[in-house]
Each structure stands twice: as C-alpha cells, then as structure tokens.
C-alpha positions in Angstrom: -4.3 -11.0 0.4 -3.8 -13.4 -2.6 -3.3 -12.6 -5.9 -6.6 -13.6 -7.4 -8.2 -11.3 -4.8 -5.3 -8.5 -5.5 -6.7 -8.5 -9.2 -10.0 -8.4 -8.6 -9.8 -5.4 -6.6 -8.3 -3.5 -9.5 -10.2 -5.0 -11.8 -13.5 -3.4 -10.0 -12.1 -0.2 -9.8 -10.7 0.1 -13.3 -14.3 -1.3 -14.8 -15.8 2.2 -12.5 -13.5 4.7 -14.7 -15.1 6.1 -17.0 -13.5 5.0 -20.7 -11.9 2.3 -19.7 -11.2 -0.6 -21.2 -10.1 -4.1 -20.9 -7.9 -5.5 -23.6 -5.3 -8.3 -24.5 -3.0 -6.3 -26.8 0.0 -9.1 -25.2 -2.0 -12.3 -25.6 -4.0 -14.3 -23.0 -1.5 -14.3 -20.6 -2.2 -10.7 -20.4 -5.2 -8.5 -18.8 -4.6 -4.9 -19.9 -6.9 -2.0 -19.1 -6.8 0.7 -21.2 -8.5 4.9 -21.5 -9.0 6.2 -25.0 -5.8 3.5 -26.0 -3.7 4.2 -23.6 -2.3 1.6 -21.2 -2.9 2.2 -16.9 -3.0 -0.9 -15.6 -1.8 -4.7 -16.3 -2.5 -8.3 -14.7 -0.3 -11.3 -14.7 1.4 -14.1 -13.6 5.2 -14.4 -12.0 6.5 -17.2 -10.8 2.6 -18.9 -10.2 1.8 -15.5 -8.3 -1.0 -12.8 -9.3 0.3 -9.7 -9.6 -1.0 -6.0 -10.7 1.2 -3.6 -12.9 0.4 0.3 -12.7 1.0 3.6 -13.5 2.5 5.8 -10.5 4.3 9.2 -10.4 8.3 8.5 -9.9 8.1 10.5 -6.7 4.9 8.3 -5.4 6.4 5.3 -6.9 9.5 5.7 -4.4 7.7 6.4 -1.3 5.4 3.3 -2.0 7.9 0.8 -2.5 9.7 2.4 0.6 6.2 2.2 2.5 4.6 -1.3 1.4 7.5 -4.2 0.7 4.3 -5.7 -2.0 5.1 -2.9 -4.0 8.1 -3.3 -6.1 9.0 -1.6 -9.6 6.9 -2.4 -12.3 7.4 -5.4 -13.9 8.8 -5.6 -17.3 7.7 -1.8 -17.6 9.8 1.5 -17.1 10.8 1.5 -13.5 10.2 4.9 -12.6 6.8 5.3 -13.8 5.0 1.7 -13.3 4.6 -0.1 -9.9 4.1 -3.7 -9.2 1.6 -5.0 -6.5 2.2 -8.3 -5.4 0.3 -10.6 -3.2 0.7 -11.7 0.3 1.4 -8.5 2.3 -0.9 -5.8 4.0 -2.2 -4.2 1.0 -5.6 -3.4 1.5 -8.4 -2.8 -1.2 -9.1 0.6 -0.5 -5.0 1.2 -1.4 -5.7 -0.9 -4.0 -8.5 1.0 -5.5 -6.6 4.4 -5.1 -3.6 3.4 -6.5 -5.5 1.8 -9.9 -7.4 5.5 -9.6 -4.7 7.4 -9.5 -2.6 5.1 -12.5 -5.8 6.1 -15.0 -5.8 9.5 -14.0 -2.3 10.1 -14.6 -2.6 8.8 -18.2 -5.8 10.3 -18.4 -3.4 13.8 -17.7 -1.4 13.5 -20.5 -4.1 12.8 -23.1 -5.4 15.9 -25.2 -7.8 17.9 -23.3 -10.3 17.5 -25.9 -10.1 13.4 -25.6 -10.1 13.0 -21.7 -13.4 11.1 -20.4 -12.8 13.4 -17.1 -11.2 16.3 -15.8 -8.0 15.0 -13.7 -8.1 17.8 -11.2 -11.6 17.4 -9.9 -12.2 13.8 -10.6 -14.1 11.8 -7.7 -14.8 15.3 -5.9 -18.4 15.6 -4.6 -19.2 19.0 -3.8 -18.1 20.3 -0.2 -16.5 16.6 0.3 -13.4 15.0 -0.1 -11.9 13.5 -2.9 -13.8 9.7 -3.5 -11.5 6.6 -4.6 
C-alpha cells in the first residue's frame, strides 16, 4: 500500500467518529485530526513517504511494531504512546481503520465523562454483535 492510499484510509475512518475534527494546528505540512481538542491522529511526509501518526496503548504499541515491520514508534511524538504507519508493507485497511478507531477512543477515555462524544466501552457495539471498526 502507498502512502497516499495509507492516509486516506485513516482519513475515512477518523471523518466516521463522531467529534472529530481535522485541523492544521502545525502548518500545512501537517493534517491533524482532533476530538473535543485533543490530538489522535497525524499525517505527513518523511523522507517523500506518506505516513500516519497515532495514538496506541504502550502494551499494543509493542506488540504492533513486533507484529507489522510498517509500524514503527511514532514519529516526533512520545514513543510509548504514538505509533507510526508507514507505507509499503502488508497493512491492510481494515488494520488501518481499527487502529485510527482505537487511537480516538483512547483519547476519547481520558476526556471528562461529561465531554466524551461516545461511551469508550460500548462504542461500535451493535446489539447481540460484535464490536464494529
């Protein structure tokens, strides 16, 4: 997958969440997508590549970049909590899609009950179905 197609893929999903927001807080080198102010997601350029920056649990964000060598630590972020997705590999969109989903509802988490757009627990449930990314 290239990176043009790597961002559009999370750019989809993030316009789907409810709240979000696209900004350029970083100038126009920068695509950020935001809920209620708070950054989950990123789009850039490095070295003339595409990439996608996101929000990821420390624990998931080890596994992942074990799992999938297009997923390194986050770029210019904290490395712990932020992922990068780069192009080129086997990522596929509906990986792609979850990830982004899960980034937002980890910020969405740690906002103030009374703020959050959703529930984080039962987001994406439909009633005696799985979870939906």
């Amino acid at each position: 997958m290239d990176g043009d197609a790597l961002q559009e893929i999370a750019r989809q999903r993030a316009e789907e969440l409810p709240a979000a927001e696209a900004t350029r807080p970083f100038g126009p080198e920068y695509d950020v997508f935001k809920v209620i102010g708070t950054m989950f997601l990123l789009f850039t350029e490095v070295r003339g590549e595409q990439i996608v920056v996101l929000k990821a649990d420390p624990r998931d964000s080890e596994s992942l970049r074990q799992a999938h060598r297009d997923i390194t630590p986050g770029y210019h972020m904290n490395k712990r909590h932020w992922i990068t997705l780069e192009p080129g590999g086997a990522l596929d969109a509906g990986l792609i899609r979850e990830l982004v989903t899960e980034s937002y509802l980890l910020v969405v988490e740690g906002l103030p009950r009374a703020k959050r757009p959703v529930d984080p627990r039962t987001f994406g449930e439909h009633p005696g179905g799985p979870p939906v990314s």
